[in-house]
Phi, psi and omega in degrees: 000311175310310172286355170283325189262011162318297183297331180326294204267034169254297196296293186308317173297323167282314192294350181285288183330296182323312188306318213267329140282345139282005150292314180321331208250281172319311163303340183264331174292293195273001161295310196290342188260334178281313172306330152292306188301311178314113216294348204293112198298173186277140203273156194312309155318271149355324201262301196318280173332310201288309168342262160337327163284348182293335179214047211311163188216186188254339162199160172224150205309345177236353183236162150289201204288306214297001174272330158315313199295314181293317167321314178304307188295317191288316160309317192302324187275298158336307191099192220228009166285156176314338117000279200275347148341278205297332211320317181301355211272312185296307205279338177292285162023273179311272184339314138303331162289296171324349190252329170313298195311320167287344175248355147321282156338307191303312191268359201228238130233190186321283187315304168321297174340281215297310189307292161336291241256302159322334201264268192329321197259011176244016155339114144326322186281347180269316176322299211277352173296297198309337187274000200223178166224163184191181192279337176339309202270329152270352144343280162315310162334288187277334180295315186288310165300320182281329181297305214283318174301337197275327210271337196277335161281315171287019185240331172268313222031212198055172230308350171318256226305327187277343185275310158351292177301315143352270207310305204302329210293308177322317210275324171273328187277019205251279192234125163280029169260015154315307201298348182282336171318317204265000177252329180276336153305279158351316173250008169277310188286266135047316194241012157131359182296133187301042176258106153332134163282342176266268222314315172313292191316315202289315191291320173237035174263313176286311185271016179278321154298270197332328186262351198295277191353270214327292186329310201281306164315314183274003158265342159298304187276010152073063129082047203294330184280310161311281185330321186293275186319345196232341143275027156293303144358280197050060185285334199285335173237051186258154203184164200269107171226101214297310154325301202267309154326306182271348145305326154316305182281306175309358182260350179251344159275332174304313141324281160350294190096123200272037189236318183280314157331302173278359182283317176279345167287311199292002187261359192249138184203123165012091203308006194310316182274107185328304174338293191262352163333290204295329212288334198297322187298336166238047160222333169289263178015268181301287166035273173303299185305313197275352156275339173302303223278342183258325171301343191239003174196023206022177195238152186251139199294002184237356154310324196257019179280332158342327166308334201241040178267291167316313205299299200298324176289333184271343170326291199294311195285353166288306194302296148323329175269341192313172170254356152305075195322330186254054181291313158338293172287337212286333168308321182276338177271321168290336164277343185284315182317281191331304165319296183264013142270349158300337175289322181299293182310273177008254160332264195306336178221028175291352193236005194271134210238323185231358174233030165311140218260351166250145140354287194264118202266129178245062233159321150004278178251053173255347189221156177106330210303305200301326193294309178287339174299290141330306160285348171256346136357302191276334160311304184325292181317313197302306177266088159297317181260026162295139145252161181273143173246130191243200149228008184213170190313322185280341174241012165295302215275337179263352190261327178285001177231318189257008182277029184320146014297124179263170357280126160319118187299145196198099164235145189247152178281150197206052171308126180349120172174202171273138178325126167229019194166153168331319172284331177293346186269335189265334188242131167224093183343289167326315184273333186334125173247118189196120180322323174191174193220149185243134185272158147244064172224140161352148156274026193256278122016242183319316170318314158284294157000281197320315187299300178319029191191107160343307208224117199254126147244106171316112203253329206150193161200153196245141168241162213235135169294120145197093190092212148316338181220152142307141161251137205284106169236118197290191176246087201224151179257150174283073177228155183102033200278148202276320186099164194272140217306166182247215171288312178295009164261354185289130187303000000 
């Protein structure tokens, strides 16, 4: 009896696999059609991000490299509408749920695998990824590949250890919250994990070359990216917030799903089993840190998801195990909701500027960029050999994409002081060589600017959609710049 039902339960276990990969395939297909369809202008990051590609490097000032490098591959094949921006965010996605499904599958069986890997791409937090790009989304990628890899080197080794290093190395230039992979490692290996020690070496020695391009830019660049990453932080006023800790957490039954949430309480249990030892190890850990790092100075609620690479396996197998049978779909159904009420929310009020049906509008700065974009357009045309000046960061990276022809020349004003963004590290008003220049700025704005510049011409004003009211921005055309105030210019 036993051996008749071996094959059943092979047969059954690949049409699962099989199922589960076509939903994936499919979810990632109406994913790539929401992103066409969608009106939402590009988020500043994201403009920023597009920017960069326009010039790939080995780094840039607040990220590494490879979310420019996808852009560059996706625009080239797309073209440079907002779409083909984002494009990489659903299919890296898509990708991760494949390395999930394998890596379920490895430790467990087929079904956890499928389950898990359906539990990951029905996320909230991956729906709304998926609507955007960001360094998140390959992140998750390599984290999910190099995890799937460790496990397949401590069960193969041989070429297994170098594709490890691979992933990790991809995964820093992807994000330096990678680096949290090597404290979960680290402490897999520490607490009984099968990791070779020729085989460890070897796995980070290739990503330590893969990652060598970065290394280097930021020692050129007096490590300007570290410095950036760590004054995110904002340790320097950190105090005990008691707030900001239970927000923290409430952002993560919001990711999650609060079906999928309680499917990882009911999965964290005492570690006897080496499974969830290891699963625990690349999931506490980032965590730990970042309800610490939000009691005592907060945190942005998309920081600790690298937890939920490990986190959705341990998610499916609490969910699977529940003695409610139907905990699973029903988890799995309340987040497929959630998705397509946000795909909805899109489409119907992605491009509505005042009658959005909340308060709190999360679209908010998603929109208005392209609109503003537009009205300086026509300065442009008039006036060609103008570049634009801008005075602060958000209407450098979106007046450069969307001030067409694009990419628009865009230098932000930057009196002597600290590098705080890209542009202050790369454009430098003084040296700029351009005949005049179109102002874009607040009358706020502009007030400090004008005195700097020999020839003034009041050009107009351009309005930017937000929300219920507009924002304002003037127009002046430039020429003659003067140089930038000194102390002895302060009233």
């Amino acid at each position: 009896m036993q051996a008749a039902a071996l094959p059943d339960s092979r047969a059954t276990a690949s049409t699962g696999a099989l199922l589960a990969l076509g939903i994936i395939a499919l979810l990632t297909a109406l994913r790539v059609a929401l992103l066409v369809a969608s009106p939402l202008d590009l988020f500043v990051d994201e403009a920023q991000y597009w920017l960069w590609s326009t010039a790939p490097a080995a780094g840039y000032f607040s990220k590494p490299p490879l979310i420019a490098w996808l852009i560059a591959l996706t625009t080239g094949l797309a073209g440079d509408a907002e779409w083909g921006v984002r494009l990489a965010s659903p299919l890296l996605h898509a990708g991760t749920a494949g390395f999930i499904l394998l890596a379920g599958r490895a430790l467990y069986d087929a079904r956890t695998g499928a389950a898990a890997a359906l539990v990951y791409l029905t996320l909230p937090a991956v729906s709304f990824s998926s609507l955007l790009i960001s360094t998140d989304a390959p992140l998750l990628f390599f984290w999910s590949a190099a995890f799937y890899g460790l496990i397949e080197a401590e069960r193969r080794g041989g070429l297994w250890w170098p594709a490890l290093g691979l992933a990790l190395g991809l995964g820093l230039l992807s994000k330096y919250a990678m680096a949290f992979f090597l404290v979960g490692w680290l402490g897999h290996a520490l607490s009984g994990g099968r990791t070779s020690r020729r085989g460890a070496a070897l796995a980070l020695i290739v990503a330590g070359a893969c990652y060598a391009p970065n290394l280097l830019w930021n020692a050129i660049h007096h490590f300007v990216s570290y410095r950036h990453t760590g004054a995110d932080a904002e340790l320097g006023g950190a105090g005990l917030r008691p707030g900001a800790l239970l927000g923290f957490i409430a952002s993560q039954i919001a990711l999650l799903g609060p079906g999928v949430f309680l499917g990882l309480l009911m999965a964290l249990r005492p570690p006897g089993d080496p499974r969830v030892r290891l699963l625990l190890w690349f999931t506490a850990p980032v965590l730990v840190f970042y309800l610490a790092l939000a009691a005592i100075a907060g945190a942005n609620a998309n920081w600790a998801v690298s937890a939920y690479v490990a986190g959705t396996i341990l998610a499916a197998r609490g969910l699977l195990t529940c003695r409610w049978r139907p905990a699973l779909r029903t988890a799995l159904a309340l987040n497929l909701l959630l998705g397509l009420a946000l795909a909805g929310a899109v489409l119907r009020w992605g491009d509505d500027h005042a009658r959005f049906p909340l308060h709190a509008d999360p679209f908010k700065r998603l929109r208005g960029w392209e609109a503003l974009g537009r009205e300086a357009a026509p300065w442009r045309q008039r006036y060609p050999a103008d570049c634009l000046l801008v005075a602060d960061r958000a209407t450098a990276a979106a007046m450069a994409y969307y001030a067409t022809p694009r990419p628009a020349p865009v230098v932000k004003w930057h009196p002597p002081g600290p590098v705080r963004d890209h542009f202050d590290l790369t454009r430098d008003l003084a040296r700029a060589d351009c005949p005049a220049w179109l102002l874009i700025g607040s009358p706020a704005q502009t007030v400090a600017i004008l005195p700097h510049f020999a020839h003034v011409q009041q050009l107009g004003e351009a309005r930017q959609p937000q929300g219920s009211q507009d924002r304002t921005h003037a127009l002046y055309r430039l020429q003659g710049f003067t140089g930038y105030p000194t102390r002895s210019d302060a009233p």
